[in-house]
mmCIF file as gemmi writes it, N, C-alpha and C atoms, coordinates in Angstrom:
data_model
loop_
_atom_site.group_PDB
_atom_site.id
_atom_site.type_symbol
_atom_site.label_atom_id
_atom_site.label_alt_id
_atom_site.label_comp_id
_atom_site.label_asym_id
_atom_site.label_entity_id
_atom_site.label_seq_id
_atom_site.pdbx_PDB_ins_code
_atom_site.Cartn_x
_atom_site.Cartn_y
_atom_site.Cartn_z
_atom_site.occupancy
_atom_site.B_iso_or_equiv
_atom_site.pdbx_formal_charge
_atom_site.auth_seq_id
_atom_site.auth_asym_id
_atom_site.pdbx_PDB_model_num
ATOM 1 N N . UNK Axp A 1 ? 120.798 97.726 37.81 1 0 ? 1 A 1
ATOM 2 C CA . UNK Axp A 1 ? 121.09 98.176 39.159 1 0 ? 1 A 1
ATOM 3 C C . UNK Axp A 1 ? 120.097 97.517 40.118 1 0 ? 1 A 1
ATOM 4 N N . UNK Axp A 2 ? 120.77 97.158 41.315 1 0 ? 2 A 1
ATOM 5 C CA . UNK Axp A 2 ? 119.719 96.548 42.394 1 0 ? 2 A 1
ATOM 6 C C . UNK Axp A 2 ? 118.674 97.668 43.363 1 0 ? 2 A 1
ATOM 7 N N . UNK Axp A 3 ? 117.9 97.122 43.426 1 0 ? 3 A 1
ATOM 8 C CA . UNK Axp A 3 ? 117 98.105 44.147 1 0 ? 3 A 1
ATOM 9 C C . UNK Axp A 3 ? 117.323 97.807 45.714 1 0 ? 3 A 1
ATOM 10 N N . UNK Axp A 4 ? 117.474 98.618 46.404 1 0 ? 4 A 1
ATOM 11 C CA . UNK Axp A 4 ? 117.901 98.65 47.967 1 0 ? 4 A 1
ATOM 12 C C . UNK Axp A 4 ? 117.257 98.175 49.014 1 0 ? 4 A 1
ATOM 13 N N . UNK Axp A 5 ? 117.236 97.701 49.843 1 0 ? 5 A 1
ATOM 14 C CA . UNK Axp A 5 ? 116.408 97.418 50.824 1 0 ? 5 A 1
ATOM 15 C C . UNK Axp A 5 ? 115.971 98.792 51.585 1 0 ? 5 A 1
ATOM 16 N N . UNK Axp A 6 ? 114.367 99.237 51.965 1 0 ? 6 A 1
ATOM 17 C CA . UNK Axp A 6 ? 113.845 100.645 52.325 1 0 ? 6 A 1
ATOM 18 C C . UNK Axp A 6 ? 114.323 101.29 51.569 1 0 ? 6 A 1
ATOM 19 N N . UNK Axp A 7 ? 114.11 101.858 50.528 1 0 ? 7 A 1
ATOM 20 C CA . UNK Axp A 7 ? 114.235 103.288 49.524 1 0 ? 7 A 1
ATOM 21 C C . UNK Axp A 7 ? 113.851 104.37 49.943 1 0 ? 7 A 1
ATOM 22 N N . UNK Axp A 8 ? 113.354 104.353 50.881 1 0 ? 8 A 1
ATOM 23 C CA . UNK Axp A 8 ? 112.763 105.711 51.544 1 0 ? 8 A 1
ATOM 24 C C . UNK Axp A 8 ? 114.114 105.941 52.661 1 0 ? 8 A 1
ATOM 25 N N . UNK Axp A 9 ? 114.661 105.415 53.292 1 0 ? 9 A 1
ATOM 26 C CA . UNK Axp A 9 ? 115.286 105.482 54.205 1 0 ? 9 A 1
ATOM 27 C C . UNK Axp A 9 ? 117.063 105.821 53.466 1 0 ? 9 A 1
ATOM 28 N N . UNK Axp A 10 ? 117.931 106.834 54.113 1 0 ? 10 A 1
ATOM 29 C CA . UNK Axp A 10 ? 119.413 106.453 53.92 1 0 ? 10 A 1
ATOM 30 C C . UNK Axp A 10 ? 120.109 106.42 55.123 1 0 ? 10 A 1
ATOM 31 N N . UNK Axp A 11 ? 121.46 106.089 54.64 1 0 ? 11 A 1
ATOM 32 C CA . UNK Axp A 11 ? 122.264 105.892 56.238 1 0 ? 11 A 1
ATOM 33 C C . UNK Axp A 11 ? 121.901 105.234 56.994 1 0 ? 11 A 1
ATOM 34 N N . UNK Axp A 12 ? 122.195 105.226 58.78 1 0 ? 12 A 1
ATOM 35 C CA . UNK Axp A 12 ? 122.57 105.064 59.506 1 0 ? 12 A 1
ATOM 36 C C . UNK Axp A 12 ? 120.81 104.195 59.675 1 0 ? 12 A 1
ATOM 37 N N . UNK Axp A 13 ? 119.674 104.615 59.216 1 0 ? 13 A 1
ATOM 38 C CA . UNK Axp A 13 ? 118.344 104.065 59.378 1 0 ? 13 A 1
ATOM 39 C C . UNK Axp A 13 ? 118.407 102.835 58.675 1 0 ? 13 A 1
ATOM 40 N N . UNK Axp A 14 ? 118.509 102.892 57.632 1 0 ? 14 A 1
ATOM 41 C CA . UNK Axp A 14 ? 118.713 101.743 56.271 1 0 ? 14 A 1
ATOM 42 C C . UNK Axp A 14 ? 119.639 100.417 57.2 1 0 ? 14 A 1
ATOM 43 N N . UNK Axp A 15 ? 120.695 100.562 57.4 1 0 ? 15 A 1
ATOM 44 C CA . UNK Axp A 15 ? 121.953 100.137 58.245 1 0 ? 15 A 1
ATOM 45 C C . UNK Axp A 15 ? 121.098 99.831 59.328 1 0 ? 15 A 1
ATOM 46 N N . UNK Axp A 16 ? 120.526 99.934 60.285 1 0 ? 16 A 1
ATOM 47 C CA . UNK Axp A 16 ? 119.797 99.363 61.48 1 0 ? 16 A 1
ATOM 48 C C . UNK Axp A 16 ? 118.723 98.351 60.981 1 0 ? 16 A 1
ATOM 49 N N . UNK Axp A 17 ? 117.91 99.391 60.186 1 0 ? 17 A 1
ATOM 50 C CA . UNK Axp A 17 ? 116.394 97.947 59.695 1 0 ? 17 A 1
ATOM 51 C C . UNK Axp A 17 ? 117.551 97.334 58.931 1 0 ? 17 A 1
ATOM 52 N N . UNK Axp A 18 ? 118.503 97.157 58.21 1 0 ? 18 A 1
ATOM 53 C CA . UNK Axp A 18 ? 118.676 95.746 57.906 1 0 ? 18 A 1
ATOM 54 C C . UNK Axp A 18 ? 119.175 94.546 58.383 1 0 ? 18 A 1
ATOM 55 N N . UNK Axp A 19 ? 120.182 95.081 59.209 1 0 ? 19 A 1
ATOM 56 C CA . UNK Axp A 19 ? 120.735 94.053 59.885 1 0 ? 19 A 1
ATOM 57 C C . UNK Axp A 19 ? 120.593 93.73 61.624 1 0 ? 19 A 1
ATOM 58 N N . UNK Axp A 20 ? 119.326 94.38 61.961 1 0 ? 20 A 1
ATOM 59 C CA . UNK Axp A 20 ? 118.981 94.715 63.365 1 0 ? 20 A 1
ATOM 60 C C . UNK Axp A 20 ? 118.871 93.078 63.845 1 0 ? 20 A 1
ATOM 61 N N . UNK Axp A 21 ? 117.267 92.327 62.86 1 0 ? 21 A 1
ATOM 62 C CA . UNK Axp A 21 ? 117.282 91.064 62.987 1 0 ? 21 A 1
ATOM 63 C C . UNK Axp A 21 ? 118.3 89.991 63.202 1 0 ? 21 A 1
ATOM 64 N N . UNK Axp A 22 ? 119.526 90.377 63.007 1 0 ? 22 A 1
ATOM 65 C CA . UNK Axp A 22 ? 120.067 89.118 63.11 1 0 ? 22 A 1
ATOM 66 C C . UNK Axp A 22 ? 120.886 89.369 64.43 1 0 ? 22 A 1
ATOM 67 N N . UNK Axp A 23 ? 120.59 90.428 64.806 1 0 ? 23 A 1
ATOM 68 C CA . UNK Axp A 23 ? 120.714 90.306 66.282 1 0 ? 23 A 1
ATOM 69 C C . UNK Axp A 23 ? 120.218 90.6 67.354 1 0 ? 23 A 1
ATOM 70 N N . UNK Axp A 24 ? 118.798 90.832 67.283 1 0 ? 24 A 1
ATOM 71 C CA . UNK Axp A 24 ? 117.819 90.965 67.852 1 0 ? 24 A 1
ATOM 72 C C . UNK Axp A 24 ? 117.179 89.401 68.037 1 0 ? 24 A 1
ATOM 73 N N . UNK Axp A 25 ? 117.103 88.603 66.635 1 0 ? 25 A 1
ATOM 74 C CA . UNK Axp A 25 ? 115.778 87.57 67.312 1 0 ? 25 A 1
ATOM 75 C C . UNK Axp A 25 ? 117.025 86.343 68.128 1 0 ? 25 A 1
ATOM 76 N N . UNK Axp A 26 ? 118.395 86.118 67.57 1 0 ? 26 A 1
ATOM 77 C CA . UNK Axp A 26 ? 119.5 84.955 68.531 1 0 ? 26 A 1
ATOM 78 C C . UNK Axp A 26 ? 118.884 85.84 70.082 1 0 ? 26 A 1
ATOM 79 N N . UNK Axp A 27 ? 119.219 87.634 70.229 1 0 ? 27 A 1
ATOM 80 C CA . UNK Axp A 27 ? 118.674 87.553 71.718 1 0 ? 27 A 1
ATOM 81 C C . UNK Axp A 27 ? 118.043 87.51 72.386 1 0 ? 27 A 1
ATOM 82 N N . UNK Axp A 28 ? 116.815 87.359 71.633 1 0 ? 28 A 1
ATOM 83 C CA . UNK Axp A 28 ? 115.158 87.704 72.488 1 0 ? 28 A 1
ATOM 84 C C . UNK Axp A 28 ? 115.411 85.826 72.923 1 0 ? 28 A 1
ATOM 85 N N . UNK Axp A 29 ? 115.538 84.925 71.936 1 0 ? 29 A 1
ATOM 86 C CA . UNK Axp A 29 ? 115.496 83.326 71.951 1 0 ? 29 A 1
ATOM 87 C C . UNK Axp A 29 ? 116.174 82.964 73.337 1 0 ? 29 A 1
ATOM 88 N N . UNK Axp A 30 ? 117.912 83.798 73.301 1 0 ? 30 A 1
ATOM 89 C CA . UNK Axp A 30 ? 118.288 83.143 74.493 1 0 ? 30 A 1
ATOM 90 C C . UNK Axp A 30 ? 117.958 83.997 76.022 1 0 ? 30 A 1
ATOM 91 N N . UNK Axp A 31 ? 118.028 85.204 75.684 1 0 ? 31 A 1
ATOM 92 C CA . UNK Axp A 31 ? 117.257 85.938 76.931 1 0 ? 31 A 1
ATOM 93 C C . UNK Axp A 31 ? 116.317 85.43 77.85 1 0 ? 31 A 1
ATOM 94 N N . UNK Axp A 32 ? 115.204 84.719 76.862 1 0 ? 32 A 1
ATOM 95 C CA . UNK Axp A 32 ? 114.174 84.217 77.905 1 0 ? 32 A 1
ATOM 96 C C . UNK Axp A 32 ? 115.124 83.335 78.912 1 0 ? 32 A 1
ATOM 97 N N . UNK Axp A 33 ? 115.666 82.273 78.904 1 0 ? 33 A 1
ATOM 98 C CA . UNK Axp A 33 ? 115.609 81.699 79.72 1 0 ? 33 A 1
ATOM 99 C C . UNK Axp A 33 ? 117.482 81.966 80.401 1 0 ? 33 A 1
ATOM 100 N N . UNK Axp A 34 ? 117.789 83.046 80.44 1 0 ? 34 A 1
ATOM 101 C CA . UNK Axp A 34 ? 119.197 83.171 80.997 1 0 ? 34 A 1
ATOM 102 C C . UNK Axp A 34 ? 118.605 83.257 82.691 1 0 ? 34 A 1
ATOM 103 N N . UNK Axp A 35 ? 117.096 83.655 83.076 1 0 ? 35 A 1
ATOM 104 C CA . UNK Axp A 35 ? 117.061 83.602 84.516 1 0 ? 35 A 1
ATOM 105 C C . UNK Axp A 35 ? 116.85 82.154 85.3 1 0 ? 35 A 1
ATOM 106 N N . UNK Axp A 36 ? 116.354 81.169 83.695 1 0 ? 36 A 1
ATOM 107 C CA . UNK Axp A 36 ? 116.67 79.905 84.57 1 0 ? 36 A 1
ATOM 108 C C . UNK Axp A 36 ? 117.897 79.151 84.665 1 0 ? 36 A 1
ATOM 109 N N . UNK Axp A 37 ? 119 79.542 83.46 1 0 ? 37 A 1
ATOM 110 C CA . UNK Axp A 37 ? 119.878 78.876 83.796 1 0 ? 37 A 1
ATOM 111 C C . UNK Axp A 37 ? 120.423 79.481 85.034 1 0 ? 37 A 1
ATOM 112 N N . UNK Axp A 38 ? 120.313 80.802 85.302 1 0 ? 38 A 1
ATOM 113 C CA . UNK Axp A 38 ? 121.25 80.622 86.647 1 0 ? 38 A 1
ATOM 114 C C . UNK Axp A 38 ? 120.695 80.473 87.614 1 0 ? 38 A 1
ATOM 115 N N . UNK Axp A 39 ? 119.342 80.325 87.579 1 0 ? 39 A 1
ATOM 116 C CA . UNK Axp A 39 ? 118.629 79.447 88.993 1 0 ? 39 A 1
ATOM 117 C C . UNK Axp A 39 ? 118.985 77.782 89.066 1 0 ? 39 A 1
ATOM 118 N N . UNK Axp A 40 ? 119.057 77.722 87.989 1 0 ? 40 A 1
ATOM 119 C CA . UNK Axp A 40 ? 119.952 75.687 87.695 1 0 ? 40 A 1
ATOM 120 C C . UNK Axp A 40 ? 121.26 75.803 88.345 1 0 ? 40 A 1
ATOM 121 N N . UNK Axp A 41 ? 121.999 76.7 87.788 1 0 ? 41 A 1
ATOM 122 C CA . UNK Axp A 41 ? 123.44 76.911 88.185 1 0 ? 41 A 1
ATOM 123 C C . UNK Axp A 41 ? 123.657 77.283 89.88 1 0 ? 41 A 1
ATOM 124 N N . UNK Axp A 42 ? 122.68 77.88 90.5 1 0 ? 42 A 1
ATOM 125 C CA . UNK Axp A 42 ? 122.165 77.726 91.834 1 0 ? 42 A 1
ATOM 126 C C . UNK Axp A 42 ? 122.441 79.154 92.481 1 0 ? 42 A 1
ATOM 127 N N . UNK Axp A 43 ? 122.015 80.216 91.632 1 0 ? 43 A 1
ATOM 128 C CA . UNK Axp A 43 ? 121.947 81.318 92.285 1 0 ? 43 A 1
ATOM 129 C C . UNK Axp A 43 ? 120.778 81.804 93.637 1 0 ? 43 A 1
ATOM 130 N N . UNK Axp A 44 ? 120.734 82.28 93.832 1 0 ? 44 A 1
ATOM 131 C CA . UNK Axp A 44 ? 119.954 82.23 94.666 1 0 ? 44 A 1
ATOM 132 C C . UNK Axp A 44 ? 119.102 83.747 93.617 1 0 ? 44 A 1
ATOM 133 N N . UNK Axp A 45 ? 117.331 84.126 94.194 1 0 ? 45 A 1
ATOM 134 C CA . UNK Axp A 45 ? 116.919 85.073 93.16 1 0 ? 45 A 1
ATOM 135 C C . UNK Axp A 45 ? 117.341 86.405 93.246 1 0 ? 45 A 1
ATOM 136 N N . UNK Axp A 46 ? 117.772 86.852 94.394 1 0 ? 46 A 1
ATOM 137 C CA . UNK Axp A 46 ? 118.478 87.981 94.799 1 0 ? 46 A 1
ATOM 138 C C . UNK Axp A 46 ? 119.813 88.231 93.926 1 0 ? 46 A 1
ATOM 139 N N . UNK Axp A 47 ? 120.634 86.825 93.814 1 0 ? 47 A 1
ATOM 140 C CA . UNK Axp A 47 ? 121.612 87.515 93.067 1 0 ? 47 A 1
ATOM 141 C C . UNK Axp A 47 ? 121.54 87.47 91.508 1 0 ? 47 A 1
ATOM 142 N N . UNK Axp A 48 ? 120.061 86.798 91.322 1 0 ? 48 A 1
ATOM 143 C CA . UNK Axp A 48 ? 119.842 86.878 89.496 1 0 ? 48 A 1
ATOM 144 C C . UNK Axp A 48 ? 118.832 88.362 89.599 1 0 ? 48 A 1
ATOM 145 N N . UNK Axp A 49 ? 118.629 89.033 90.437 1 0 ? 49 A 1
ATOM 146 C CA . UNK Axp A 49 ? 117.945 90.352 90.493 1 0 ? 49 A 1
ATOM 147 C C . UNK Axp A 49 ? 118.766 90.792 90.03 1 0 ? 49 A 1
ATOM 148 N N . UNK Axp A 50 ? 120.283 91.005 91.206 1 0 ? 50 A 1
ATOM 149 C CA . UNK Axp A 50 ? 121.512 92.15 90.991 1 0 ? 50 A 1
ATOM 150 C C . UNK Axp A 50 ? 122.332 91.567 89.696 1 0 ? 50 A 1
ATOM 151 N N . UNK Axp A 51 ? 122.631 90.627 89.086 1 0 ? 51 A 1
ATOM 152 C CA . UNK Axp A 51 ? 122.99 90.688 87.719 1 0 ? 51 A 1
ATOM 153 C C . UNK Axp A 51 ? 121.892 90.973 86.905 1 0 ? 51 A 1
ATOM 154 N N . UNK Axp A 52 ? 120.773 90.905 86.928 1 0 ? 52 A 1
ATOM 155 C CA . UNK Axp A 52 ? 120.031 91.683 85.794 1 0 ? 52 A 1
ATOM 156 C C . UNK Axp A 52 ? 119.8 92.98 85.729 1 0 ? 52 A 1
ATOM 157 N N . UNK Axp A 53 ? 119.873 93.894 86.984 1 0 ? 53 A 1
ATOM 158 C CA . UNK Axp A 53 ? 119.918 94.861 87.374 1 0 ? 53 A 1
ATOM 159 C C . UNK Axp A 53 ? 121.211 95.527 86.808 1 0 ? 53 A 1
ATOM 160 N N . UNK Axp A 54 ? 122.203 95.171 87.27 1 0 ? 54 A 1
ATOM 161 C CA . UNK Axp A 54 ? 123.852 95.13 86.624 1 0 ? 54 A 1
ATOM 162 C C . UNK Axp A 54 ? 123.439 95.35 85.233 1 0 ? 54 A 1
ATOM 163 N N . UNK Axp A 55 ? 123.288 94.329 84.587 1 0 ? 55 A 1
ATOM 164 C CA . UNK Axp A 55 ? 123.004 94.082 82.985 1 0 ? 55 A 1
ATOM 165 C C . UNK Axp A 55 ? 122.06 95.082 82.195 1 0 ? 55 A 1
ATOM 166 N N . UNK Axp A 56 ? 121.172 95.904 83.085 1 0 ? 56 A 1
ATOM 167 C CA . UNK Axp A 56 ? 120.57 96.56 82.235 1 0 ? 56 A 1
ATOM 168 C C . UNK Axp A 56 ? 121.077 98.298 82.198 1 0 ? 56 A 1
ATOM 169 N N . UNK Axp A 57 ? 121.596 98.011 83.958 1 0 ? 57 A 1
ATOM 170 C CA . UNK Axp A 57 ? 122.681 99.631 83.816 1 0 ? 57 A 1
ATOM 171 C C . UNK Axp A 57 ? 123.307 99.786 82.515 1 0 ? 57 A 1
ATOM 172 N N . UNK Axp A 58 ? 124.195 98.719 82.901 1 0 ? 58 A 1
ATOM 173 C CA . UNK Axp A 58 ? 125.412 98.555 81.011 1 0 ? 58 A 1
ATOM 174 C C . UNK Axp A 58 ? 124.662 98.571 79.698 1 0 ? 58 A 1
ATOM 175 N N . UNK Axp A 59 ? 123.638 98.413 80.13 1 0 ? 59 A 1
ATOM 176 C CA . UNK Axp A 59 ? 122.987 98.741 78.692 1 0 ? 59 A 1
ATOM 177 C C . UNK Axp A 59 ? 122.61 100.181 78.416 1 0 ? 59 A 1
ATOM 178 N N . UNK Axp A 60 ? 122.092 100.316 79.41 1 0 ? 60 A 1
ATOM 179 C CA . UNK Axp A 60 ? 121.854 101.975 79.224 1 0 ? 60 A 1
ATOM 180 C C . UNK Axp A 60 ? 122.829 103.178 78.585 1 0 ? 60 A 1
ATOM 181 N N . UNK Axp A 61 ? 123.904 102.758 79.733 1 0 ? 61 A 1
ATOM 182 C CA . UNK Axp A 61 ? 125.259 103.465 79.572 1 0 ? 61 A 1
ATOM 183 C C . UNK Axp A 61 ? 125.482 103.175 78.27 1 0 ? 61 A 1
ATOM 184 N N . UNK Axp A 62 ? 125.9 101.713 77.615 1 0 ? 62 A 1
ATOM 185 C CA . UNK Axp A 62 ? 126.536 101.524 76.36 1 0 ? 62 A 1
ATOM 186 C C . UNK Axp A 62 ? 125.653 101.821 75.346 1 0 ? 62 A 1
ATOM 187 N N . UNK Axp A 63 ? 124.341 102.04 75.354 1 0 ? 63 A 1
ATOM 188 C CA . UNK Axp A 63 ? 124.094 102.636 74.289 1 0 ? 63 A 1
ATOM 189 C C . UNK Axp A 63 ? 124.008 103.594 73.994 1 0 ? 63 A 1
ATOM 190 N N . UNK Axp A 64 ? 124.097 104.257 74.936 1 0 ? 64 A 1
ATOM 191 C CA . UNK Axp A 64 ? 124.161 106.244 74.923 1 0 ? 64 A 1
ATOM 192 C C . UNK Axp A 64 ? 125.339 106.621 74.716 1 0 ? 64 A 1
ATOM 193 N N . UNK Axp A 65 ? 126.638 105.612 75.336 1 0 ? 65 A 1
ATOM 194 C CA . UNK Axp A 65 ? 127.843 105.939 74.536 1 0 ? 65 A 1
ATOM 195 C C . UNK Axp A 65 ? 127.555 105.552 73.408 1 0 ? 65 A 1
ATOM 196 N N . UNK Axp A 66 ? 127.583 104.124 72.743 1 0 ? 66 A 1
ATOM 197 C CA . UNK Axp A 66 ? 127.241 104.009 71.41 1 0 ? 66 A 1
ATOM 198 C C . UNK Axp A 66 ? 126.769 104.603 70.409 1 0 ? 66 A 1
ATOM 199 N N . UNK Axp A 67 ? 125.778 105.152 70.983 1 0 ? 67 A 1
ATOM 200 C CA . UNK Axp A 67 ? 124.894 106.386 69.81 1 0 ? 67 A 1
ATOM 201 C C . UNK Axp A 67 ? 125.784 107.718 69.86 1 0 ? 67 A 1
ATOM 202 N N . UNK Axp A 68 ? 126.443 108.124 71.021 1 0 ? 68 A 1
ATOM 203 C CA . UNK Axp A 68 ? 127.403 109.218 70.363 1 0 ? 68 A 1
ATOM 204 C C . UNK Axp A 68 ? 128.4 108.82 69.55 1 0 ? 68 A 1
ATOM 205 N N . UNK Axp A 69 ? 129.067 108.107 69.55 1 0 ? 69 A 1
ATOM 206 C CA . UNK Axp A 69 ? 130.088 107.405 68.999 1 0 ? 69 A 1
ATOM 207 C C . UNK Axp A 69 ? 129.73 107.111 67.342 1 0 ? 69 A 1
ATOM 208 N N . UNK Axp A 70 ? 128.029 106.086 66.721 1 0 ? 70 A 1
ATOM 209 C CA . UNK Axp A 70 ? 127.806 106.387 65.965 1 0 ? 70 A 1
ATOM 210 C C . UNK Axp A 70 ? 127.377 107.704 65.383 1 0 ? 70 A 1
ATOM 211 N N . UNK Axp A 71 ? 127.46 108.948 65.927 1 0 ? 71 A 1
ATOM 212 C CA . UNK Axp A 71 ? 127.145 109.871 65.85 1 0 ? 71 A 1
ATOM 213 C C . UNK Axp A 71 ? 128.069 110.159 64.724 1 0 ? 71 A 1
ATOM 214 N N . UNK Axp A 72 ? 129.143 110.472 65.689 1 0 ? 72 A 1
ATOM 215 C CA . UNK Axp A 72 ? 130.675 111.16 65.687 1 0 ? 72 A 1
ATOM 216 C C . UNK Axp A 72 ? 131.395 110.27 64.577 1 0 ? 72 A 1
ATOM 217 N N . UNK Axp A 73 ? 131.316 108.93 64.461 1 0 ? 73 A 1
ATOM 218 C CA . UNK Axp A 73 ? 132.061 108.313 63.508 1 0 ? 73 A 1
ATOM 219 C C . UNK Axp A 73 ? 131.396 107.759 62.103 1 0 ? 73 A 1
ATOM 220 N N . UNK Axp A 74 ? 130.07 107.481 62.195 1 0 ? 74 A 1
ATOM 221 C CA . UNK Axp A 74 ? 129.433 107.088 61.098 1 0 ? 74 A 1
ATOM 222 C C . UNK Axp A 74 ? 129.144 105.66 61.885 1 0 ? 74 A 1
ATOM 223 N N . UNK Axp A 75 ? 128.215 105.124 60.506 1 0 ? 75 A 1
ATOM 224 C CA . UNK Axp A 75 ? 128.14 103.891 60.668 1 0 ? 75 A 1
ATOM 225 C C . UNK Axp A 75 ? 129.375 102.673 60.565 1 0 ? 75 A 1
């Protein structure tokens, strides 16, 4: 029998530390520089404020839906 990745951990914890990395470090890499491409692309900084501003509302929201949702349905 294989031994598990975290043995201390089950569910929905186990399921996050394992596969968090592979989508955590593609976004930290391209994140940094999404405020210069759209200063290249020729935003002006006001409107790369209000889309990041935008972008982090939706995050908020979607993960608080998300986490009920994994709540309610499982992993």
């Amino acid at each position: 029998m294989t031994k598990p990745f975290f043995p201390r951990l089950q569910g929905n914890s186990r399921g996050c530390l394992a596969f968090e990395p592979f989508f955590l470090i593609p976004f930290s890499m391209f994140s940094t520089y999404v405020t210069l491409y759209m200063y290249e692309l020729g935003m002006t900084e006001l409107n790369i404020g209000w889309v990041t501003t935008i972008g982090l509302i939706v995050q908020v929201f979607s993960s608080l839906f998300s986490g009920y949702l994994t709540d309610r349905l499982g992993r």
